[in-house]
N, C-alpha and C positions, 0 to 999 in steps of 0.2 A: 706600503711605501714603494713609491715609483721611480727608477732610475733611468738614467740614458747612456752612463760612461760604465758603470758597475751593476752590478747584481749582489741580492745578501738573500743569502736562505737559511731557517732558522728550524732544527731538528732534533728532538731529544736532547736539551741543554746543549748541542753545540750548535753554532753559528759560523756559516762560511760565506765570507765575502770575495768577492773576486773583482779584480780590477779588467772592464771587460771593452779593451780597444785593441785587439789583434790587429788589426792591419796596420795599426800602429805602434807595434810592439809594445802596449800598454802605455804609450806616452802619458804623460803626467800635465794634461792640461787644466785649468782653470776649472772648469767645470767638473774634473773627478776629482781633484783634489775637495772642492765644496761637499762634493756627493759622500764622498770617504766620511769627512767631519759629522754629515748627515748621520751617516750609518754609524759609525759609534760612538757619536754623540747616543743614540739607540740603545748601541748594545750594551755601552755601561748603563743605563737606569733600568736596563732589561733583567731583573734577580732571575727567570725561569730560563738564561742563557751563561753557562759555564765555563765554556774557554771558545775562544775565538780560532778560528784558521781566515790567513788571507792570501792569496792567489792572483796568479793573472791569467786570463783566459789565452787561449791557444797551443801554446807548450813549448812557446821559445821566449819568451820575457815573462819575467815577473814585473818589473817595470822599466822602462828604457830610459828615464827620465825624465827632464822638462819638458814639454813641447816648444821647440827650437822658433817657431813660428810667434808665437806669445813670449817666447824669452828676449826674443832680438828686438822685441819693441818698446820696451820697457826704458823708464828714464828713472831718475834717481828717487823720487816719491813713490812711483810704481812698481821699483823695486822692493822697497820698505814694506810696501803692503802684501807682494807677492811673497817674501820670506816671511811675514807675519803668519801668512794662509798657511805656510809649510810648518811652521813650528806649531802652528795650534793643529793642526794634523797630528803631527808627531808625537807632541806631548799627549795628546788625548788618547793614542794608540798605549803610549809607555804608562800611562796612569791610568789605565782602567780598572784595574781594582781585579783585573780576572786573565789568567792568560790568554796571549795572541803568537799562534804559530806562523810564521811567516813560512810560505811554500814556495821555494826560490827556486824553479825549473827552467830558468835560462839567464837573459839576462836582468843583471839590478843594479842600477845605473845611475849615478847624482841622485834625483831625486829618488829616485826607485831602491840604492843602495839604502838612502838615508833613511827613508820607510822599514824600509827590514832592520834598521838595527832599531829602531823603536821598538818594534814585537819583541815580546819576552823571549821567544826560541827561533833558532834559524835552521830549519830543515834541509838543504841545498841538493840539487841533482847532480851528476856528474858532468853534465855539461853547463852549469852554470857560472855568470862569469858577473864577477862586483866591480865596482870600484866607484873614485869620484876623479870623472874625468872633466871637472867644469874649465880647469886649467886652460884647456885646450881650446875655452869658447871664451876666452879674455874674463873670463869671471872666475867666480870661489862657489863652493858649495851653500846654500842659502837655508835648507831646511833640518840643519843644526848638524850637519854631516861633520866639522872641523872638531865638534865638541864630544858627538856620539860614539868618534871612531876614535878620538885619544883617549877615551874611558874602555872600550874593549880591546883594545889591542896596543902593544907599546909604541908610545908616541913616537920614537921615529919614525916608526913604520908608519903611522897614520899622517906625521908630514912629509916622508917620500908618495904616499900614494895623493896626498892632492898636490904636492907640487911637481910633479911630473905625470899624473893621471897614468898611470899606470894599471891595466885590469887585470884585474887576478883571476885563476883558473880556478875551481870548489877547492883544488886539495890543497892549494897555498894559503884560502880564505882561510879551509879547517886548519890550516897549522898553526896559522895567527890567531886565532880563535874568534874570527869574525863571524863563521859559523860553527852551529853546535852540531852537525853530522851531517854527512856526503852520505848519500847510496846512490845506486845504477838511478839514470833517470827514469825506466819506466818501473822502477820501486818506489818511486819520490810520496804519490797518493797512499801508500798502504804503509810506507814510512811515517808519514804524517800522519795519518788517523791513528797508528799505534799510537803514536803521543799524545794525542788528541785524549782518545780512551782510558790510557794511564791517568794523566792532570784530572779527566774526569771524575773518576773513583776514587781523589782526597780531598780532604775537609775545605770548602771554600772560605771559610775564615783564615784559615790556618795559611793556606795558598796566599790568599793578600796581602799577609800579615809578613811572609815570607820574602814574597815580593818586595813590599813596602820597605825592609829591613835593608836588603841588598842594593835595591834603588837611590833611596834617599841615604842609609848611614856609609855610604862610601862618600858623601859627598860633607861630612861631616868630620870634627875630629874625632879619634879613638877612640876619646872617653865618651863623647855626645852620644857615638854609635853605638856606644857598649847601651846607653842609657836607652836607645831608642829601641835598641832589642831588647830588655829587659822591659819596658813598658807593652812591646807588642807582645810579650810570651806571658806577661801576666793577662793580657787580655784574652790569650787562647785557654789559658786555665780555668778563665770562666763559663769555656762553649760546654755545650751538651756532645759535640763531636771530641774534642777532648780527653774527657769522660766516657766514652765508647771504645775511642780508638786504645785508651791505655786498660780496657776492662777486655774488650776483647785478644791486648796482644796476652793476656794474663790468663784469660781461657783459651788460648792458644787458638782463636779463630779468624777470621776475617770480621773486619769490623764494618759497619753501616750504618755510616755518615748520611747524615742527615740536612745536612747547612745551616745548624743551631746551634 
């Protein structure tokens, strides 16, 4: 599989994608955003790939956002389609059935922020810096940024930061809980694959199913949710992972999982 905006390499069940346009602080044009959908369109039907990392090449963006050049010429139908292109990015990052670490070592920005809150975990540098600053270019966030940041963080906060685009530094994201941990920036790599390696070593049912739970029964009532977790935990009681992990904690050993 051949790209030209990104790179995806694919290593002992895990899989690192990288958004790869440095000189343009990984802007978010047309064609890697396609590429993106490309790639994990891939990595979910890929079973011999376990959790995802994604990245942006060089060491100062993760993504810087839209490509300002392709945003400013966009009219009202061409709008439609280009937040189309984002959201089916996005959702297809959020529903893949397997974790995705986002590796946020500088900036992540409209579309770039909105990408990283799709990935299940947010890893961030210390000099990393989010937000959704579309305000400021006479438009709103388009690749589900208005909906993704009132579900992780309290919604005031999430309409003071697109209605005044305000960017946040790591340790403000981490307080809000926009991300789930800060380290030194040249820790961010050996930060990330510990995670990476953890997710690894549990039951990949059990991880989706987990997923699945948190994802969709928040957006449910109480009771539907109670119903959706009790239907995914009946489902886990019938893996062979299941039945390892509770025989092994009982022999008091490490257990090995299987993804059956």
């Amino acid at each position: 599989m051949s790209f030209e905006c990104i790179t995806m390499v694919k290593k002992e069940r895990l899989a690192r994608v990288t958004i790869n346009r440095p000189d343009k602080l990984n802007a978010l044009n047309i064609k890697t955003v396609e590429e993106l959908i490309e790639a994990f369109t891939d990595l979910g039907n890929d079973d011999s790939v376990g959790v995802v990392i994604l990245d942006g090449a060089g060491g100062k963006s993760f993504a810087a956002g839209a490509d300002i050049g392709e945003l400013a010429r966009l009219d009202m139908i061409e709008g439609k389609a280009f937040a189309a292109r984002g959201h089916r990015l996005c959702n297809l990052i959020e529903n893949l059935g397997k974790p995705v670490i986002a590796a946020v070592g500088g900036f992540a920005l409209g579309g770039g922020c909105e990408i990283a809150m799709a990935c299940t975990l947010r890893v961030a540098s210390d000099k990393a810096r989010l937000g959704q600053p579309e305000i400021n270019l006479g438009t709103m966030p388009g690749y589900g940024g208005t909906q993704r940041l009132a579900r992780l963080i309290p919604r005031g906060v999430a309409m003071e930061m697109v209605l005044t685009g305000r960017i946040l530094k790591a340790d403000e994201a981490l307080q809000i809980g926009l991300v789930n941990r800060v380290v030194p920036h040249e820790q961010l790599e050996e930060a990330v694959m510990e995670m990476a390696v953890a997710l690894l070593s549990k039951p990949p049912f059990a991880l989706k199913a987990n997923m699945e739970a948190v994802l969709h029964g928040t957006d449910l009532s109480l009771e539907d949710g109670f119903r959706l977790e009790a239907n995914l935990f009946a489902m886990t009681c019938g893996t062979e992972d299941m039945k390892e992990g509770t025989k092994a904690f009982l022999e008091k050993r490490d257990a090995n999982f299987k993804g059956r």
